[in-house]
mmCIF file of the N, C-alpha and C atoms, coordinates in Angstrom:
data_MODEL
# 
_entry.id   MODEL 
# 
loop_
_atom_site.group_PDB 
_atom_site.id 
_atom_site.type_symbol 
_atom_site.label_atom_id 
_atom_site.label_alt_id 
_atom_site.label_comp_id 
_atom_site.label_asym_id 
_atom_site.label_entity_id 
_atom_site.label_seq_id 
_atom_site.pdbx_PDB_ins_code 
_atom_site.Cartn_x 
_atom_site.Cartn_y 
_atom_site.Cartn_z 
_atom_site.occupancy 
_atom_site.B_iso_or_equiv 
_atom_site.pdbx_formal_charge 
_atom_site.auth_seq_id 
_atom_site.auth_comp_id 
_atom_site.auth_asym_id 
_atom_site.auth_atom_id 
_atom_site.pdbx_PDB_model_num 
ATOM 1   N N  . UNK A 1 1  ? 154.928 42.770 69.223 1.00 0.00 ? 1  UNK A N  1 
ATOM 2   C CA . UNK A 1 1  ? 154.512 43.082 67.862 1.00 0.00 ? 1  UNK A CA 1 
ATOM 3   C C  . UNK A 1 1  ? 155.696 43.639 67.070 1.00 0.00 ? 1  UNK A C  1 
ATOM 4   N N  . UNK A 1 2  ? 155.667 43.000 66.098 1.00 0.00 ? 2  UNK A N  1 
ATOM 5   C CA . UNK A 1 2  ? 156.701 44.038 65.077 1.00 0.00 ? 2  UNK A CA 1 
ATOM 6   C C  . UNK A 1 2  ? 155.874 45.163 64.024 1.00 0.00 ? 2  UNK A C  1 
ATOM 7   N N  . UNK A 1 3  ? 156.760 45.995 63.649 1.00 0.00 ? 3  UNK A N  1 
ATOM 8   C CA . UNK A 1 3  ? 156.105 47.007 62.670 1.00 0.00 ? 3  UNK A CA 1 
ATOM 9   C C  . UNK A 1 3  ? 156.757 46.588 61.090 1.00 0.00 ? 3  UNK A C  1 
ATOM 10  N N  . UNK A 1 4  ? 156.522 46.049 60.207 1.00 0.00 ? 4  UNK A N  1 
ATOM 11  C CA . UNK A 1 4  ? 156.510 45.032 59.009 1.00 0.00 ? 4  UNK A CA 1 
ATOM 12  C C  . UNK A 1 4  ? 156.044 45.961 57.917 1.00 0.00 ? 4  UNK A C  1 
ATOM 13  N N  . UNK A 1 5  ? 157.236 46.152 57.400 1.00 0.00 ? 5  UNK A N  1 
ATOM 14  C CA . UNK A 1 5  ? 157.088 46.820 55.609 1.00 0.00 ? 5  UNK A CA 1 
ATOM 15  C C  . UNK A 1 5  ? 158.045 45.726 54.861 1.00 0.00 ? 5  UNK A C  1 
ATOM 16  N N  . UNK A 1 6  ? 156.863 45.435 53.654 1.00 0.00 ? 6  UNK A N  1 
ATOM 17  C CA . UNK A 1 6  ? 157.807 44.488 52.318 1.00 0.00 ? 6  UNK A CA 1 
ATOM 18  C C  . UNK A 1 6  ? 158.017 45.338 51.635 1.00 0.00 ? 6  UNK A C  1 
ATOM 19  N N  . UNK A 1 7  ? 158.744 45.567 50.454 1.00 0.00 ? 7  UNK A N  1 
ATOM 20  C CA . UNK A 1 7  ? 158.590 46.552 49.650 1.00 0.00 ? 7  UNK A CA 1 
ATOM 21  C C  . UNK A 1 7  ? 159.244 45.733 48.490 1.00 0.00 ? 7  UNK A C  1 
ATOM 22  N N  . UNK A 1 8  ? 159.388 46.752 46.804 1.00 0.00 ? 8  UNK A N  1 
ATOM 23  C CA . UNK A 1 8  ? 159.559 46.223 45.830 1.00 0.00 ? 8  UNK A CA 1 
ATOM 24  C C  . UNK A 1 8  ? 159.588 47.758 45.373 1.00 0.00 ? 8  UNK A C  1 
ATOM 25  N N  . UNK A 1 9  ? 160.533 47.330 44.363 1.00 0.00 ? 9  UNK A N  1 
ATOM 26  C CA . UNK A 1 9  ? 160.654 48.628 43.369 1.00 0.00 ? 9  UNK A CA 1 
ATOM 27  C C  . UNK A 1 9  ? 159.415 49.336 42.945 1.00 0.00 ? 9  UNK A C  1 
ATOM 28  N N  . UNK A 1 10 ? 158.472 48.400 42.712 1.00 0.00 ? 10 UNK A N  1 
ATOM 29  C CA . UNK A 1 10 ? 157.092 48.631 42.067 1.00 0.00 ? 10 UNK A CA 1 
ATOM 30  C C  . UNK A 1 10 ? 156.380 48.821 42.756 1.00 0.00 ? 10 UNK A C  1 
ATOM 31  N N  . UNK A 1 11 ? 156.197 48.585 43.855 1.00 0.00 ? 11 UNK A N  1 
ATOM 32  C CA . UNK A 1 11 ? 154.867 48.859 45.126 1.00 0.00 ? 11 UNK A CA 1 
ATOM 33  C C  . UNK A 1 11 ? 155.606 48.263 46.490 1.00 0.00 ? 11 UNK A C  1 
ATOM 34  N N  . UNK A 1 12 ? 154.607 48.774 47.581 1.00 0.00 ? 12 UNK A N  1 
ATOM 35  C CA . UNK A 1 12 ? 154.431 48.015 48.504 1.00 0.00 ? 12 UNK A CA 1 
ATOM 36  C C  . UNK A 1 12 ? 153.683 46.812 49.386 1.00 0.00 ? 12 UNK A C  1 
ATOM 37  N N  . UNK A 1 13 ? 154.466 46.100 49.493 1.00 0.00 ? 13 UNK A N  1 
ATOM 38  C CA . UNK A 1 13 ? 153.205 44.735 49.223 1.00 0.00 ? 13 UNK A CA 1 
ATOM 39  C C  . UNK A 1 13 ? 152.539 44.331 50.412 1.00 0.00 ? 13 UNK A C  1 
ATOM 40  N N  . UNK A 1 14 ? 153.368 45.300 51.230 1.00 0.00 ? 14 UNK A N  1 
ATOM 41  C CA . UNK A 1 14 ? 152.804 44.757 53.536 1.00 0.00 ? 14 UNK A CA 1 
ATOM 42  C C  . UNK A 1 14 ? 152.997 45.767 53.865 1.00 0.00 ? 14 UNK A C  1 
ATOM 43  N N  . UNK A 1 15 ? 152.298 46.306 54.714 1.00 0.00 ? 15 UNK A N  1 
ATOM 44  C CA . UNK A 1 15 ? 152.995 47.289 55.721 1.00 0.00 ? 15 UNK A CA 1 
ATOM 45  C C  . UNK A 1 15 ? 151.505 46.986 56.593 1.00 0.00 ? 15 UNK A C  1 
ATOM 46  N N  . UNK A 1 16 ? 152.292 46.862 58.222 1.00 0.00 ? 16 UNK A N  1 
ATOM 47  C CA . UNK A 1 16 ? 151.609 47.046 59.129 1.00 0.00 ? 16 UNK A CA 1 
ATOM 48  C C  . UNK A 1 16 ? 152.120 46.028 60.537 1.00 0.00 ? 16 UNK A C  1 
ATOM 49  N N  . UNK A 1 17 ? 151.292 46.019 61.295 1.00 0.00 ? 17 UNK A N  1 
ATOM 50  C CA . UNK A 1 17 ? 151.845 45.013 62.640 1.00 0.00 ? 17 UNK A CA 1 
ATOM 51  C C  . UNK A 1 17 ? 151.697 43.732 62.726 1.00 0.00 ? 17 UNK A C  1 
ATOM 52  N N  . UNK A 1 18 ? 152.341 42.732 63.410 1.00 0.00 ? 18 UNK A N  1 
ATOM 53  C CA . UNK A 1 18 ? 152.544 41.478 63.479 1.00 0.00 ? 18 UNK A CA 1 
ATOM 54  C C  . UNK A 1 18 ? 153.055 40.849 64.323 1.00 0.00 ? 18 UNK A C  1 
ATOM 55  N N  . UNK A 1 19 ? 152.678 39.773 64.515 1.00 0.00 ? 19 UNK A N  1 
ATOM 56  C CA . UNK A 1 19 ? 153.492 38.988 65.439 1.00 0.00 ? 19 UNK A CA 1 
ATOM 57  C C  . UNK A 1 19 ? 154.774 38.284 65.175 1.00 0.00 ? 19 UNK A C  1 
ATOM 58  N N  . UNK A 1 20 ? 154.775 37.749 64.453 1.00 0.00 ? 20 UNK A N  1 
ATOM 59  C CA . UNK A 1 20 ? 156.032 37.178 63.554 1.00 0.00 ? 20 UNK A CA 1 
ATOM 60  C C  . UNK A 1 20 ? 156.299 37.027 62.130 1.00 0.00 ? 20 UNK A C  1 
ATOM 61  N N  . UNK A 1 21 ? 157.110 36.913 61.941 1.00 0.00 ? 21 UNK A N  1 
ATOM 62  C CA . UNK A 1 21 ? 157.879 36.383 60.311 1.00 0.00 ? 21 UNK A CA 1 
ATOM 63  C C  . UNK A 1 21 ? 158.487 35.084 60.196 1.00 0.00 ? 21 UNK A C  1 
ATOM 64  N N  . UNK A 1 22 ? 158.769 34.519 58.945 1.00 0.00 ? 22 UNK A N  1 
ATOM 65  C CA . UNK A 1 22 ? 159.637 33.572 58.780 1.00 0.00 ? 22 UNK A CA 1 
ATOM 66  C C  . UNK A 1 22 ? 160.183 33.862 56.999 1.00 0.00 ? 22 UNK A C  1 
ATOM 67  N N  . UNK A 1 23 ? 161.398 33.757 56.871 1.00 0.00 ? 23 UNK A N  1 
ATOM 68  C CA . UNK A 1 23 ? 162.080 34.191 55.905 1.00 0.00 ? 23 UNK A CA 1 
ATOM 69  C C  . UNK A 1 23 ? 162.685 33.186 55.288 1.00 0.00 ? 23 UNK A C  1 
ATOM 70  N N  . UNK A 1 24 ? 162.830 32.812 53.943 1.00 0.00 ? 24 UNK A N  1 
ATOM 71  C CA . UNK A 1 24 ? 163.681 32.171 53.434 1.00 0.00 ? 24 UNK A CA 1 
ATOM 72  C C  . UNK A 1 24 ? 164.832 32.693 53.464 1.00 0.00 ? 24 UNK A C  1 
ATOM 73  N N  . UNK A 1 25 ? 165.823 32.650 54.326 1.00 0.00 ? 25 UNK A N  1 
ATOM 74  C CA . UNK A 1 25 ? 167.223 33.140 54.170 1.00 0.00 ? 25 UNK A CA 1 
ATOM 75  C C  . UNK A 1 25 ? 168.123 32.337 53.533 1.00 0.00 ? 25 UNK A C  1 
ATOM 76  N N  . UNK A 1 26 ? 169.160 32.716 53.038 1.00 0.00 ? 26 UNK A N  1 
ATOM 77  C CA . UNK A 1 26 ? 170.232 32.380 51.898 1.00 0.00 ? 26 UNK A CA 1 
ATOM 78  C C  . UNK A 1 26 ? 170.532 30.820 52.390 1.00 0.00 ? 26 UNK A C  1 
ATOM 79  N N  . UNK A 1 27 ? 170.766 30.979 53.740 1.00 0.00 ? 27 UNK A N  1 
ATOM 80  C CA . UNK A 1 27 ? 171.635 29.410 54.692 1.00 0.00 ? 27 UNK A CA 1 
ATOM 81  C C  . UNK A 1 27 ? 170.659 29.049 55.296 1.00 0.00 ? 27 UNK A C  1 
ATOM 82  N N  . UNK A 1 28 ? 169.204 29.198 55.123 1.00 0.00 ? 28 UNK A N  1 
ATOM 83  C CA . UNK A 1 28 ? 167.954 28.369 55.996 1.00 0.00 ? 28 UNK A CA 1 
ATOM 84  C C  . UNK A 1 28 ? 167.195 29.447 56.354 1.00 0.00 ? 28 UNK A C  1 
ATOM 85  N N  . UNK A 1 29 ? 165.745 29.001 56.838 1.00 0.00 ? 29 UNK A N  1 
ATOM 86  C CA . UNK A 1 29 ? 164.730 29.692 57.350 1.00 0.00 ? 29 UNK A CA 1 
ATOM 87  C C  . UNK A 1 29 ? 165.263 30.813 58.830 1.00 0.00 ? 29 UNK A C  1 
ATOM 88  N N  . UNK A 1 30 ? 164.371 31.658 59.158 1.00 0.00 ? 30 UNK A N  1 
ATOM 89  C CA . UNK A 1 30 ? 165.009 32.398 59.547 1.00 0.00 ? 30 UNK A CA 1 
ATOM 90  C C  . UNK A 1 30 ? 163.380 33.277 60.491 1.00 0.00 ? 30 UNK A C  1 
ATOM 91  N N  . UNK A 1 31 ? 163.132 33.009 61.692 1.00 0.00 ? 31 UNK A N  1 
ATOM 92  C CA . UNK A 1 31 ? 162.303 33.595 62.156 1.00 0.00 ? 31 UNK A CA 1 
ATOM 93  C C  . UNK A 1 31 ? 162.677 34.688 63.027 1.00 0.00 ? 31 UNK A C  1 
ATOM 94  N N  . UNK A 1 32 ? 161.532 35.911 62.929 1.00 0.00 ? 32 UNK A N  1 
ATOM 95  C CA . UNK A 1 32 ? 161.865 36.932 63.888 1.00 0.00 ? 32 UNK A CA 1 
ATOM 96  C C  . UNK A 1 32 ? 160.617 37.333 64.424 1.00 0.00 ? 32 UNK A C  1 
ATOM 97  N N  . UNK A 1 33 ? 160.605 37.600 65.715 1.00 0.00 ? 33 UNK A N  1 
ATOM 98  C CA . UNK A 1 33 ? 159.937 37.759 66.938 1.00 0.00 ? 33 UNK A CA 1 
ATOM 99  C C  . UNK A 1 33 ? 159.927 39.348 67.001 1.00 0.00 ? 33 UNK A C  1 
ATOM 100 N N  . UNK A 1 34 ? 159.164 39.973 68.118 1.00 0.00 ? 34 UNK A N  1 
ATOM 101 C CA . UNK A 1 34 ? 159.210 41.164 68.572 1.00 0.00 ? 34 UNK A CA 1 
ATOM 102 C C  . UNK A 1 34 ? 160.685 41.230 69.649 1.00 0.00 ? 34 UNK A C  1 
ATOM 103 N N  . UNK A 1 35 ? 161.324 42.211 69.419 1.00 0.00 ? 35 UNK A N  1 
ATOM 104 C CA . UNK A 1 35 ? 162.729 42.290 70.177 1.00 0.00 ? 35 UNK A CA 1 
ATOM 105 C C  . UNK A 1 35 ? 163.915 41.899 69.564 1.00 0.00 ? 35 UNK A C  1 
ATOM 106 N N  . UNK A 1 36 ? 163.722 41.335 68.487 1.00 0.00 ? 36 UNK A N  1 
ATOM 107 C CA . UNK A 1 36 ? 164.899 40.401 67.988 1.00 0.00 ? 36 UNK A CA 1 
ATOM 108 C C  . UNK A 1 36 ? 166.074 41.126 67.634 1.00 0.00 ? 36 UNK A C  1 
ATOM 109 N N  . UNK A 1 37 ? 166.825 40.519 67.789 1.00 0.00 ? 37 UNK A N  1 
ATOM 110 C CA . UNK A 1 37 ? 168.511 41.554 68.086 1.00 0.00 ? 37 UNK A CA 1 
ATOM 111 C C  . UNK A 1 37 ? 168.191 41.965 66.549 1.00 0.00 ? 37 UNK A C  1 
ATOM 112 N N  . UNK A 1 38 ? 169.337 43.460 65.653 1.00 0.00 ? 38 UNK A N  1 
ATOM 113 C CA . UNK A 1 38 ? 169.276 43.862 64.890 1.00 0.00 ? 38 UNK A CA 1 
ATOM 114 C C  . UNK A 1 38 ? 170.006 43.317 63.892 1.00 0.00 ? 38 UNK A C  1 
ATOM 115 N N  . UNK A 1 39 ? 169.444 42.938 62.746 1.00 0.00 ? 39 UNK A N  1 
ATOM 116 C CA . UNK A 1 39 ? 170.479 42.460 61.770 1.00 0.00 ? 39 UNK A CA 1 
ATOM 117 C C  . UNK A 1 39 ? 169.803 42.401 60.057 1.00 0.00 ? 39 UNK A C  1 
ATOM 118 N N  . UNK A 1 40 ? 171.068 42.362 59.336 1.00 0.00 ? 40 UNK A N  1 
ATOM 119 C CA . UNK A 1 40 ? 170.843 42.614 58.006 1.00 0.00 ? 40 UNK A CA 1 
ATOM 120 C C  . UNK A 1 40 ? 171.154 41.104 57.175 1.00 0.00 ? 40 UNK A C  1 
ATOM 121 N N  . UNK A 1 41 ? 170.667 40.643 56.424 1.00 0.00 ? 41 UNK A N  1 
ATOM 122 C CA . UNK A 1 41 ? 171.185 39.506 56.041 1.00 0.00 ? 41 UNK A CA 1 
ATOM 123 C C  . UNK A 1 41 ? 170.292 39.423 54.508 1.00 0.00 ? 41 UNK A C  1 
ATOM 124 N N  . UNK A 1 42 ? 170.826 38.345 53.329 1.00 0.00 ? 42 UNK A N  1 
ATOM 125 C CA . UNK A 1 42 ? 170.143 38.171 52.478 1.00 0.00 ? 42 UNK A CA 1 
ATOM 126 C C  . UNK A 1 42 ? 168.813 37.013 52.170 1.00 0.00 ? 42 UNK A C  1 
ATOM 127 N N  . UNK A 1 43 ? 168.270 37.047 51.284 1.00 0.00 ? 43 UNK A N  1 
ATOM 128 C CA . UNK A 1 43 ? 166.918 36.482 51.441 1.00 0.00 ? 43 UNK A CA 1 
ATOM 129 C C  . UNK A 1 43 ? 167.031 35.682 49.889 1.00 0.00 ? 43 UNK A C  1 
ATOM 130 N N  . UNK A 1 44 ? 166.682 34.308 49.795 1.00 0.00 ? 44 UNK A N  1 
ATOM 131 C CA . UNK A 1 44 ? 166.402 33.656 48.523 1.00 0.00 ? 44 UNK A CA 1 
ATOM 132 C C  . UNK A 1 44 ? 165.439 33.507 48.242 1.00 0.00 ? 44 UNK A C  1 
ATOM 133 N N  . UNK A 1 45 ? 164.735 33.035 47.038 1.00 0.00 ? 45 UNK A N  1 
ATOM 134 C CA . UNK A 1 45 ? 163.526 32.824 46.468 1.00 0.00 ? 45 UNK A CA 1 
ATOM 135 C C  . UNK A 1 45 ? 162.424 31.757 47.560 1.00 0.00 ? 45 UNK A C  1 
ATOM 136 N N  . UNK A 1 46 ? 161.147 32.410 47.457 1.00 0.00 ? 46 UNK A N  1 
ATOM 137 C CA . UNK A 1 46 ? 160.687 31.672 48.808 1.00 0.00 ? 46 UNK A CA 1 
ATOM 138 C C  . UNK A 1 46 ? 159.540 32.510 49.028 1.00 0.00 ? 46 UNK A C  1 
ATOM 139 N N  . UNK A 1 47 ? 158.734 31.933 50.313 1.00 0.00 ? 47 UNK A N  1 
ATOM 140 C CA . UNK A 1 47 ? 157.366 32.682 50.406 1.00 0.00 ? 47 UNK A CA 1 
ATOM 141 C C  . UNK A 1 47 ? 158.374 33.045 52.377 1.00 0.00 ? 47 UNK A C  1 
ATOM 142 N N  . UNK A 1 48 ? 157.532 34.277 52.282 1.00 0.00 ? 48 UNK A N  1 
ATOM 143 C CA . UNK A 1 48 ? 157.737 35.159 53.698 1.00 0.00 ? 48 UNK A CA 1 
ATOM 144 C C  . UNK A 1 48 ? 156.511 34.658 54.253 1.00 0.00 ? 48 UNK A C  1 
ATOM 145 N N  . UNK A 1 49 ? 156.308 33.996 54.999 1.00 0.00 ? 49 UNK A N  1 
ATOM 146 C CA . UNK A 1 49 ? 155.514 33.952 56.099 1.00 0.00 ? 49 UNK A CA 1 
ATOM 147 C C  . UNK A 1 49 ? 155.010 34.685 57.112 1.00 0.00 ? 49 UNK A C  1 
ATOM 148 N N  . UNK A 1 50 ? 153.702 35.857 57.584 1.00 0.00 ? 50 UNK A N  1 
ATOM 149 C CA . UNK A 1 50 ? 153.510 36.208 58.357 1.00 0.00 ? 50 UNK A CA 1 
ATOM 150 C C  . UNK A 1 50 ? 152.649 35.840 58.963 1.00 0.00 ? 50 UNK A C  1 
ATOM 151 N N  . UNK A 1 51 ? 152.525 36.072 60.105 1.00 0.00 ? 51 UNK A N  1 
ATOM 152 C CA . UNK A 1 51 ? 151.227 35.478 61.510 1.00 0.00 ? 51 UNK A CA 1 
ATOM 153 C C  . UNK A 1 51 ? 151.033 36.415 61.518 1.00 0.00 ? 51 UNK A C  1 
ATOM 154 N N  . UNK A 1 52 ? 149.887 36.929 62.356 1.00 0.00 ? 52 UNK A N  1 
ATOM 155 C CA . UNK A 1 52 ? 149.509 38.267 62.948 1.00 0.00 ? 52 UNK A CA 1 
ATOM 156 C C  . UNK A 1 52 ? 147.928 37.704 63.016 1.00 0.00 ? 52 UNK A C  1 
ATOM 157 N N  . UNK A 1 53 ? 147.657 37.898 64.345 1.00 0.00 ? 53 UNK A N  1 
ATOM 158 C CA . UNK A 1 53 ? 146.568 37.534 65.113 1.00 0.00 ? 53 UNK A CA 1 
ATOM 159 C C  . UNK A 1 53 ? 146.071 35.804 64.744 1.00 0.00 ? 53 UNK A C  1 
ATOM 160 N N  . UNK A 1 54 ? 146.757 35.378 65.016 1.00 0.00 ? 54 UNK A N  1 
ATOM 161 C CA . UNK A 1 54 ? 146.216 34.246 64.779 1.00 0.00 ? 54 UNK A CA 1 
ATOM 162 C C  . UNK A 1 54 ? 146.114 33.584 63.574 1.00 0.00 ? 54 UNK A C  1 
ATOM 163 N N  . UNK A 1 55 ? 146.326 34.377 62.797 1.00 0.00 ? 55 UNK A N  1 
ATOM 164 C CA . UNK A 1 55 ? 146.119 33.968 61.156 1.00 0.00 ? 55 UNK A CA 1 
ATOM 165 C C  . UNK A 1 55 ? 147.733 33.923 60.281 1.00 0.00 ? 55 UNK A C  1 
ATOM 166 N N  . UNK A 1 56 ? 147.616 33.212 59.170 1.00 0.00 ? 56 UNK A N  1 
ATOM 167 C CA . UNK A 1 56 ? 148.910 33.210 58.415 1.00 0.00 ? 56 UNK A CA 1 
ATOM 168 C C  . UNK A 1 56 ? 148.587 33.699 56.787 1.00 0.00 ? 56 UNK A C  1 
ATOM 169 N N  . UNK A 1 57 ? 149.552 34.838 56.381 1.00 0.00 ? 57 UNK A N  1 
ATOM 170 C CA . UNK A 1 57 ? 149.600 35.360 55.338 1.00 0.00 ? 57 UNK A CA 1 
ATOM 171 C C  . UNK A 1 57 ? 150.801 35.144 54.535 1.00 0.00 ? 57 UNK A C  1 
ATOM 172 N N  . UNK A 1 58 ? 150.865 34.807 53.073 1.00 0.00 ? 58 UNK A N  1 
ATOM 173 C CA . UNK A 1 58 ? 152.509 34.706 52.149 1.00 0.00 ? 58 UNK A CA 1 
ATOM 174 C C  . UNK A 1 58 ? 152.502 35.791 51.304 1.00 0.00 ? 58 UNK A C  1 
ATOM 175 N N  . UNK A 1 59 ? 153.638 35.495 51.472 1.00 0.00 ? 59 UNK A N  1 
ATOM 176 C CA . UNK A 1 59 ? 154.001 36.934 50.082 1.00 0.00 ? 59 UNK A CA 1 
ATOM 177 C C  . UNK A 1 59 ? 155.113 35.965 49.419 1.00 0.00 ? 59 UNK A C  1 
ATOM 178 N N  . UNK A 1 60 ? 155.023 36.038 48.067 1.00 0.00 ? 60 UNK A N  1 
ATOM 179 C CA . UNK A 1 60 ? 156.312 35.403 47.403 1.00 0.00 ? 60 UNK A CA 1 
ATOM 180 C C  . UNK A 1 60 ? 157.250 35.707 46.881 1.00 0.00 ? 60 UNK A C  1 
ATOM 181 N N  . UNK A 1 61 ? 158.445 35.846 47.367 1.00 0.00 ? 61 UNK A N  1 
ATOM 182 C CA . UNK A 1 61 ? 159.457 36.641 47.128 1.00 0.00 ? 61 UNK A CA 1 
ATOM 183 C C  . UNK A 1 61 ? 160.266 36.436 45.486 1.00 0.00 ? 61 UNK A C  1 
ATOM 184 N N  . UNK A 1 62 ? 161.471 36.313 44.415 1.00 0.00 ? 62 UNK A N  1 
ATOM 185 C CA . UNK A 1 62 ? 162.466 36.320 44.050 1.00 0.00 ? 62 UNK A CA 1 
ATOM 186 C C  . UNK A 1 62 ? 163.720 36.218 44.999 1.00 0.00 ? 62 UNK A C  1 
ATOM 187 N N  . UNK A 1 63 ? 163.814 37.096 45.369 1.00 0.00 ? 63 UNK A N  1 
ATOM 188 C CA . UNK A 1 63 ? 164.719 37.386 46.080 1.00 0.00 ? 63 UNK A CA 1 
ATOM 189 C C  . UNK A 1 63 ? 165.262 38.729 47.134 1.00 0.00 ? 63 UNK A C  1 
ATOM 190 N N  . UNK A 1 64 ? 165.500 39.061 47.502 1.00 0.00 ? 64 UNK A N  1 
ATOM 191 C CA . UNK A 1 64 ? 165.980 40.783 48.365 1.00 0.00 ? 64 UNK A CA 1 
ATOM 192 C C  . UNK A 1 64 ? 166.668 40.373 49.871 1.00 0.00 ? 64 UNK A C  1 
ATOM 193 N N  . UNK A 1 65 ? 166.749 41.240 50.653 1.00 0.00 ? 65 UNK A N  1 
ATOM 194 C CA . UNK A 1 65 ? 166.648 41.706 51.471 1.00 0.00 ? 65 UNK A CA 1 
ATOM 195 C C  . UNK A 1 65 ? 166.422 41.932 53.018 1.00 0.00 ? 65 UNK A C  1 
ATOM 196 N N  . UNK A 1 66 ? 166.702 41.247 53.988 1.00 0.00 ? 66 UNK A N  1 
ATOM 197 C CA . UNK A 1 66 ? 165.683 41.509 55.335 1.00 0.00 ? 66 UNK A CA 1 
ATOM 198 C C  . UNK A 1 66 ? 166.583 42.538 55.915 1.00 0.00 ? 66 UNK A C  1 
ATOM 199 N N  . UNK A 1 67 ? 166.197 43.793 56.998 1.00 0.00 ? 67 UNK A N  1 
ATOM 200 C CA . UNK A 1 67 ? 166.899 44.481 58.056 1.00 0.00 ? 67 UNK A CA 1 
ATOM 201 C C  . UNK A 1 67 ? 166.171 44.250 58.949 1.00 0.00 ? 67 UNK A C  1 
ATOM 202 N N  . UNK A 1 68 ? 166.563 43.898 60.287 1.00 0.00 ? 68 UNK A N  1 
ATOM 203 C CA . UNK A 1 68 ? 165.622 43.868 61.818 1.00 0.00 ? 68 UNK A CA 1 
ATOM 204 C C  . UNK A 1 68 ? 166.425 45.026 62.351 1.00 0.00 ? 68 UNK A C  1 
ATOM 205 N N  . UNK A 1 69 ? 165.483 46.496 62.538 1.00 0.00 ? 69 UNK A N  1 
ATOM 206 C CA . UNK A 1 69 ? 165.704 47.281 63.512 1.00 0.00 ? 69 UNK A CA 1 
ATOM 207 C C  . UNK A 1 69 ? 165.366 47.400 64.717 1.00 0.00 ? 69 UNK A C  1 
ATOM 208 N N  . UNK A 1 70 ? 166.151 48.120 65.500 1.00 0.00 ? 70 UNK A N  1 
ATOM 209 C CA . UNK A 1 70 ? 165.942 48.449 66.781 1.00 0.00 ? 70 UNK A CA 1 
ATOM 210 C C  . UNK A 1 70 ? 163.855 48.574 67.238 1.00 0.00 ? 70 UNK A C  1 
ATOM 211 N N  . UNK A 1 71 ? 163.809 48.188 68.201 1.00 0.00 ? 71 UNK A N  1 
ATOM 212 C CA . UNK A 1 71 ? 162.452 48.867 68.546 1.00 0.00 ? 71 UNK A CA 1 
ATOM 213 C C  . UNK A 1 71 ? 161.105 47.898 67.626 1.00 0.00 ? 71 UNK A C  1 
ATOM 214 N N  . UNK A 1 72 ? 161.877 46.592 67.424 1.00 0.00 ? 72 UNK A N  1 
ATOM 215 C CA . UNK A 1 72 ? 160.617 45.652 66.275 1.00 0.00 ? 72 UNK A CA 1 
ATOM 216 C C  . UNK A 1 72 ? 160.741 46.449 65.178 1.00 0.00 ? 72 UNK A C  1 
ATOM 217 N N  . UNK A 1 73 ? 160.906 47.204 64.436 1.00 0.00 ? 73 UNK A N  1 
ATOM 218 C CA . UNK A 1 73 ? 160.893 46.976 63.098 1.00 0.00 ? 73 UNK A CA 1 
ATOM 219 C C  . UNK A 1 73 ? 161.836 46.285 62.238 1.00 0.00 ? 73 UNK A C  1 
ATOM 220 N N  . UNK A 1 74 ? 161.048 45.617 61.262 1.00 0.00 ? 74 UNK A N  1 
ATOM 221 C CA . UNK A 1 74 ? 161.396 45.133 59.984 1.00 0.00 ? 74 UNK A CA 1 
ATOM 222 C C  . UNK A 1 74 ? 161.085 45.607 58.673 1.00 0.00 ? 74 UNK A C  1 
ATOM 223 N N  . UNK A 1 75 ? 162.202 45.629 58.198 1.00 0.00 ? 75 UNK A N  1 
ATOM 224 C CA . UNK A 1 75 ? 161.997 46.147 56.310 1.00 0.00 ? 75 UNK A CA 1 
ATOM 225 C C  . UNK A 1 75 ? 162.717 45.030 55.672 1.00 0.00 ? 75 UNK A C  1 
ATOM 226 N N  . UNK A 1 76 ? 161.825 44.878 54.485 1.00 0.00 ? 76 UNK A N  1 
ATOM 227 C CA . UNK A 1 76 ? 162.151 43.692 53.259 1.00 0.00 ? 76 UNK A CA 1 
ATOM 228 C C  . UNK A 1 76 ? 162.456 44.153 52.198 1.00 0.00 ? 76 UNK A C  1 
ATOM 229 N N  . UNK A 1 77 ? 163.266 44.447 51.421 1.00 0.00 ? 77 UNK A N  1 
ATOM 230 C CA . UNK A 1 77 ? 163.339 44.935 50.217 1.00 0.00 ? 77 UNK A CA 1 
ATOM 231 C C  . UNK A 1 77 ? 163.506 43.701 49.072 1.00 0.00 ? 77 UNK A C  1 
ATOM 232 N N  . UNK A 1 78 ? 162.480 43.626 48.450 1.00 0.00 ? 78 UNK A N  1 
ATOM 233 C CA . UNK A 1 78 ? 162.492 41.864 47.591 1.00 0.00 ? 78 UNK A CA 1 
ATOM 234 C C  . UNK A 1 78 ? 161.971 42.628 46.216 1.00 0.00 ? 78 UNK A C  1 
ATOM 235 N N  . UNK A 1 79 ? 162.687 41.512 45.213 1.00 0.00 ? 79 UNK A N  1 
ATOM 236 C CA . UNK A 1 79 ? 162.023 41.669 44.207 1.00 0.00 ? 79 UNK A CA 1 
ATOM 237 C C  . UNK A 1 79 ? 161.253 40.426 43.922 1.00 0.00 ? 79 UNK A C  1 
ATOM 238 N N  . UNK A 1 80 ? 159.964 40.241 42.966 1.00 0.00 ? 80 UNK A N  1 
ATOM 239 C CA . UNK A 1 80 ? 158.631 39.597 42.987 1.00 0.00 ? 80 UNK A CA 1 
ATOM 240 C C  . UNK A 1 80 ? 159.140 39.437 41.597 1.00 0.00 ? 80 UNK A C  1 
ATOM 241 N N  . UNK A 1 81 ? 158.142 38.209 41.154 1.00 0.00 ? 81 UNK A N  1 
ATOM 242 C CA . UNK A 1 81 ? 158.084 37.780 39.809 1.00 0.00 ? 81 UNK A CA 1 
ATOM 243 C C  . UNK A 1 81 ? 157.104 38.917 38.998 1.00 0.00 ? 81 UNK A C  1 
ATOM 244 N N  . UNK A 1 82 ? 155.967 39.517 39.839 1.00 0.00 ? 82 UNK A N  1 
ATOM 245 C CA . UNK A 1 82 ? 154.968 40.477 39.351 1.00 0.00 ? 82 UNK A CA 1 
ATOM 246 C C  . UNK A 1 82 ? 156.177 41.378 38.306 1.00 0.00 ? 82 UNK A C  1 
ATOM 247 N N  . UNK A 1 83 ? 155.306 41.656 37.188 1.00 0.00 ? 83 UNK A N  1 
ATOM 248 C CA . UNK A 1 83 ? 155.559 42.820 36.211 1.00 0.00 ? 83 UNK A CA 1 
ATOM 249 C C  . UNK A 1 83 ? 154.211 43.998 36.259 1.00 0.00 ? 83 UNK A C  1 
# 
């Protein structure tokens, strides 16, 4: 499981557990698992993909952000078309 916060200047748009992600990253899609080595990289306009139990949820980005920390967590810092 990972522990999964999106965030935005304006709110927070996810927070909670999951099984996976998939990211529009700058140079191609970009999936992360529970364990996944740690890394920071940028994110282009695109929908984030999450699973978690069986089911699939989007969030639609602008643009931001991914960090994969130690221990499954992930933080997104994106900005949204929302005003």
């Amino acid at each position: 499981m990972l522990n999964l916060s999106i965030l935005t200047l304006q709110e927070k748009l996810f927070e909670g557990e999951v099984d996976s992600i998939q990211v529009p990253g700058v140079d191609g899609w970009l999936g992360v698992l529970s364990n996944h080595v740690p890394l920071i990289t940028a994110l282009k306009a695109g929908k984030i993909l999450i699973r978690k139990e069986g089911k699939d949820e989007e969030v639609e980005i602008e643009r931001g952000f991914i960090e994969v920390r130690p221990k499954s967590e992930v933080v997104i810092l994106a900005s949204t078309h929302k005003q």
